[in-house]
N, C-alpha and C positions, 0 to 999 in steps of 0.2 A: 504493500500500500504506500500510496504517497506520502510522503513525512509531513511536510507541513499540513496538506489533508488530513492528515490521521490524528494531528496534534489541536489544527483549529476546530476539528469535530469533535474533539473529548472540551475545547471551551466553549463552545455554544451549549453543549449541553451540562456540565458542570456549574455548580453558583461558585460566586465567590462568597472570602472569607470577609469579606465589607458589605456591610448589609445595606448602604447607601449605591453602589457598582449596579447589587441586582437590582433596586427598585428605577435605576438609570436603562438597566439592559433592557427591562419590562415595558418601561414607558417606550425605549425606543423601537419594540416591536411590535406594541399596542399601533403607534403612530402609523405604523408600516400598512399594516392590517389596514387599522381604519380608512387610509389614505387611495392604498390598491381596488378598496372595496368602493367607494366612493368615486374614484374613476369611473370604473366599468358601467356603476349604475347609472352616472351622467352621461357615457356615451352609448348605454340603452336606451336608455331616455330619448336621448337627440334621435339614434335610429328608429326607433317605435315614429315619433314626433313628424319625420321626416318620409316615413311611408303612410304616413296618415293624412299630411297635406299634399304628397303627391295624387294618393287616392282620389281627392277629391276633383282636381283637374283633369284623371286618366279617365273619368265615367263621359265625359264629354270627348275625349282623344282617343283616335285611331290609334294601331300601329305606325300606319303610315297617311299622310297626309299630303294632296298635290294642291298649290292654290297659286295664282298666278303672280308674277315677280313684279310685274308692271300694273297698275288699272286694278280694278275690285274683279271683272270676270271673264272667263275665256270660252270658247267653244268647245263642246265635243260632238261631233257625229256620230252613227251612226256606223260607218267603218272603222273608226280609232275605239266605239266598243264592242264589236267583236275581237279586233287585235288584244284588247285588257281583258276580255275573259279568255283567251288562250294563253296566256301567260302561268307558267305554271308557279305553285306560292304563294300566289293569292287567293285565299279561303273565301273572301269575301268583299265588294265594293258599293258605298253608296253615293250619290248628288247628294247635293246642297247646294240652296241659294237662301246668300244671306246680306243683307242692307239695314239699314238705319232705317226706324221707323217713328211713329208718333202713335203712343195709346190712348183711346179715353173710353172713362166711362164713369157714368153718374157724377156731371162737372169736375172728375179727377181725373187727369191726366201724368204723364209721363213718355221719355223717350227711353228705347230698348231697342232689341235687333231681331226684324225678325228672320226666323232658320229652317226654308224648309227643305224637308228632308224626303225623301223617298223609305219604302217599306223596308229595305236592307240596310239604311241604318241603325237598326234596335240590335243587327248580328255586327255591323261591323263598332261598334259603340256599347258601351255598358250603360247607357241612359234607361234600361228597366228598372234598375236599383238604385234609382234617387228619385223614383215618383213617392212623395208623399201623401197625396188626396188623391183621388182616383185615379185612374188607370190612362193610355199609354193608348189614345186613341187619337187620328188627324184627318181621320175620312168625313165628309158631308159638312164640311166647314167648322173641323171642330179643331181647339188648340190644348199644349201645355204651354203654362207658363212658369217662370220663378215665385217660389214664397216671397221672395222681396216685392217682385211687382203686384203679387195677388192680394196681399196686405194692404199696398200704398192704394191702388183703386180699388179695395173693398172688395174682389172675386171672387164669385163662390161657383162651383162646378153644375154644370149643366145645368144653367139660371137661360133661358130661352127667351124672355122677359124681356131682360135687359144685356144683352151681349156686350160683348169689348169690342171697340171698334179698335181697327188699326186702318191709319193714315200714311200715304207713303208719296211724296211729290210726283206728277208725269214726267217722266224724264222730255228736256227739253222743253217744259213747261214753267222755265221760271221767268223771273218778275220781269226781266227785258226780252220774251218775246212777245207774240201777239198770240190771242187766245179769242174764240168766240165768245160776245156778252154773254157771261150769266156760266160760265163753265169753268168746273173750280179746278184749279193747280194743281189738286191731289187727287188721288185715288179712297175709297174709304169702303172699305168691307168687314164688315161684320162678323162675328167669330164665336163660337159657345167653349166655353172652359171645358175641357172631358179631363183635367190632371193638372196637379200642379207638382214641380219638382222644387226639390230642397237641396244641397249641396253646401256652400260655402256664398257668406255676405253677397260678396260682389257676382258673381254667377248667378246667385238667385233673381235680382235686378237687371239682369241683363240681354234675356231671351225671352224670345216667344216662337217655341214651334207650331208648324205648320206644316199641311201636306206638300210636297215639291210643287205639284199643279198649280197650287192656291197663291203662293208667293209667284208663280213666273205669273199669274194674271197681275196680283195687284201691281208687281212690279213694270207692269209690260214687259218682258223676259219671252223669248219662245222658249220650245223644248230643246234647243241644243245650248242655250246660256247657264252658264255654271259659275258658283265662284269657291267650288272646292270641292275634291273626291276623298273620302276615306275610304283607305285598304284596310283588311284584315289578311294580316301575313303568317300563312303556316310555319310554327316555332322551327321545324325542322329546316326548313327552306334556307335559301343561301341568301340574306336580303341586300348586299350588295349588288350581288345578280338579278335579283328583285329590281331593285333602282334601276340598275341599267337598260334594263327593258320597259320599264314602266318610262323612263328618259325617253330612250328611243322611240315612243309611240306617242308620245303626250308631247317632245317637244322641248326645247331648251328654253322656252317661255316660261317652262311650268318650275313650280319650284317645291321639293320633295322634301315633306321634315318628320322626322319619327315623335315619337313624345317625348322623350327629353330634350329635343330641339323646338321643341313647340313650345316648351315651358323649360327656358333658358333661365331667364330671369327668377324661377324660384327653384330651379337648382343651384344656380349661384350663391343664393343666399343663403340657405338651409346650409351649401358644403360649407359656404363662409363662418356663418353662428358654431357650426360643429367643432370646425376648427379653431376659433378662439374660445370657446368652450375647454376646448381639450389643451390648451397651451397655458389657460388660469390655472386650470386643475394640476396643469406638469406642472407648473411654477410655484406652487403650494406646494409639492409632493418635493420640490427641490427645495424648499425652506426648512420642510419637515424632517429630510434626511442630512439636514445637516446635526439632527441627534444622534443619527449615527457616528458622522467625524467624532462626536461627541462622546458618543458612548464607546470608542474603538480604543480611542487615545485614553480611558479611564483604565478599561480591559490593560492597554499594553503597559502603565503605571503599576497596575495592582499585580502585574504578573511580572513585574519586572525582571524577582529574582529569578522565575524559574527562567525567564531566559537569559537571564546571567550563565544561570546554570545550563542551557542548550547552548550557548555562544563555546562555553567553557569543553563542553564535550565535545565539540569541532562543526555546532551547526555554524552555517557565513551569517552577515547581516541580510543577504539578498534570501533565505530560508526564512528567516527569522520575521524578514517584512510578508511573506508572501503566508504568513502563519494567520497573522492579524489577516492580511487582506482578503483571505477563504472565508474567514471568520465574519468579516461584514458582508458577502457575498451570498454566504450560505443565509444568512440569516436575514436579508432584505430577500431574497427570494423565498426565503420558506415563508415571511409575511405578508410577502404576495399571494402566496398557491392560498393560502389560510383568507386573505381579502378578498381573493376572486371566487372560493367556493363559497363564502358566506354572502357573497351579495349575486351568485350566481343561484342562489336559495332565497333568495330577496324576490329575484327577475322571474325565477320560475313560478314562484307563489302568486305573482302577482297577472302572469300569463294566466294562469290555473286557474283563482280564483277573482283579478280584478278588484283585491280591495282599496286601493287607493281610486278614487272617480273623479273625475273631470267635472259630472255631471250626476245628478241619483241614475239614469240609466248607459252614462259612458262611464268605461273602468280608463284612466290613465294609459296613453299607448309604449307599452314597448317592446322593442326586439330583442333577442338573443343570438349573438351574431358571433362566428367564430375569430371574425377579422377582430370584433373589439377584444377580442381575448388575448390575443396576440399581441395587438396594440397595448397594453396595459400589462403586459409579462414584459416585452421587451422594452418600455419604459422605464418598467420598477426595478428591472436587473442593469440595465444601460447605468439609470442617475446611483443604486447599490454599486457597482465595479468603480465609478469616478468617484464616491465620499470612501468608500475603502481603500482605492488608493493613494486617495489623500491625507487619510488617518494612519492608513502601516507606514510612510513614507520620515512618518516621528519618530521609527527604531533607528538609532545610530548608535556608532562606539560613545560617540558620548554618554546615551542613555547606561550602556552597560558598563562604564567605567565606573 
């Protein structure tokens, strides 16, 4: 066995004979513990957090997404879809046309956008699992809308009474052309709520679907104007290959973006909070293991003599340091393995049963993630090898003279 190995493992587990040393060694593995455990749980935290808010913008996102680079809409005919359903990898495609609208109803109003959609949007979209009031209906002039707009004009589903109008200007019918007396600017058709969806604040304010037909009228739109295709792409597929066919038939006008490119901006920010998240947390965990330096340099005082007495029997100083620095090593990692299984009993319990809530009916989101495991071992043992080798680096001839 390793000498110095063999010698720092008999003092990690040995007390000393200073009853002040052990209550130092205790507190500095207490630290360790609580500190390893405490990471992990802040970087479950953040991951649970960070698939929870993605969730909410993936129910409205495709896999993939074509929308034009220039202008709000493009053509498709007719020829270019047959070419997109022979393309092998794509499970599924739907239209969309979507504009800026004006709502009213019952003297409240509101602007939103409205999205219609064709019947294979519900497969290429996860939009069944955010209706929250009725159901997922757009045939015979009926709409979803968001909790936010159904709130602000007072909504209630399948009111026949008084429908939600939606306004949407004639194209080419603004205030500097000419127009016959007596014939209004806009378009206005009438609409019955069959569903309203719930999601997140700003989402819920800001749609109103519709059947694709019913937007190309209000919109004046024929049936080849689009202003966006959602793919659904087989996992297995090769979706670079996917793109490039899907390029090659749609056109270098079109512009291709999967979801995490659709939702740049809050992947940004999530990776951003995570990581200064996790750089507080290191920066504490680096203040904290300066108990170690602390507690290493008491160890190599209180055992002075005996490596008096190892120097004396023919160990070198280079032995002698590397005894102490096993010694802090072993013992910031064993109160890591010790942090990360107690709050990886925290994580699970809280998967399992959800006690901690957000809400009476939401439990606190979080993940259990092999990466954060990782990340938080080779942190705890990285900044344990740098205050160990700054605390054994005090054994000199001086010391033992």
């Amino acid at each position: 066995m390793n000498f110095p190995f063999y010698i720092a493992k008999r003092y990690v587990r040995s007390k000393s004979s200073q009853n002040a040393v052990n209550i130092i060694n205790f507190i500095t593995f207490l630290v360790i513990v609580i500190g390893s455990a405490a990471l992990f749980i802040v970087l479950s935290g953040f991951s649970g957090l960070k698939t929870f808010s993605i969730s909410f913008s993936s129910t409205f996102d495709p896999d993939l997404k074509a929308t034009p680079i220039s202008g709000k809409f493009f053509s498709l005919g007719p020829e270019k879809e047959k070419q997109l359903l022979a393309i092998s990898g794509i499970t599924s495609y739907s239209k969309e046309l979507e504009e800026q609208v004006y709502l009213t109803h019952k003297q409240k109003s509101c602007v939103a956008y409205i999205k219609g959609v064709d019947t294979a949007y519900r497969v290429a979209t996860k939009v069944d699992s955010a209706i929250y009031w009725g159901n997922w209906t757009l045939k015979n002039q009926q709409a979803v809308v968001g909790l936010g707009i159904a709130n602000l004009l007072s909504l209630t589903i399948n009111d026949y009474q008084d429908p939600l109008r939606i306004l949407a200007p004639k194209p080419g019918k603004g205030s500097g052309t000419q127009q016959r007396f007596g014939e209004k600017p806009y378009n206005d058709m009438p609409v019955v709520i069959s569903g309203v969806y719930a999601i997140e604040e700003n989402l819920d304010k800001k749609y109103v679907f519709t059947e694709l037909a019913l937007a190309q009228v209000i919109l004046e739109k024929d049936n080849t104007q689009l202003s966006g295709l959602n793919f659904g792409i087989d996992p297995l597929a090769d979706a670079d290959e996917v793109r490039k066919q899907l390029t090659a038939v749609l056109g270098d006008n079109i512009e291709l973006r999967n979801r995490r490119q659709l939702n740049t901006a809050l992947y940004k920010m999530l990776n951003t909070e995570n990581l200064a998240t996790y750089l507080i947390f290191t920066l504490v965990l680096i203040i904290a293991l300066f108990n170690v330096v602390g507690a290493i340099i008491m160890m190599i005082l209180d055992k002075q003599q005996n490596s008096k007495t190892l120097y004396s029997l023919g160990a070198t100083i280079r032995e002698l340091r590397r005894i102490y620095f096993v010694q802090g090593v072993l013992v910031t990692s064993l109160g890591g393995l010790i942090g990360l299984f107690l709050a990886s009993l925290l994580i699970w319990s809280q998967l399992a049963f959800g006690w901690l809530k957000i809400t009476p009916s939401l439990a606190y989101p979080v993940e259990y993630k092999l990466m954060n495991v990782v990340v938080v071992l080779v942190t705890i043992v990285v900044l344990g090898i740098i205050a160990s080798k700054i605390a054994s680096s005090r054994v000199s001839k001086k010391l033992l003279a």
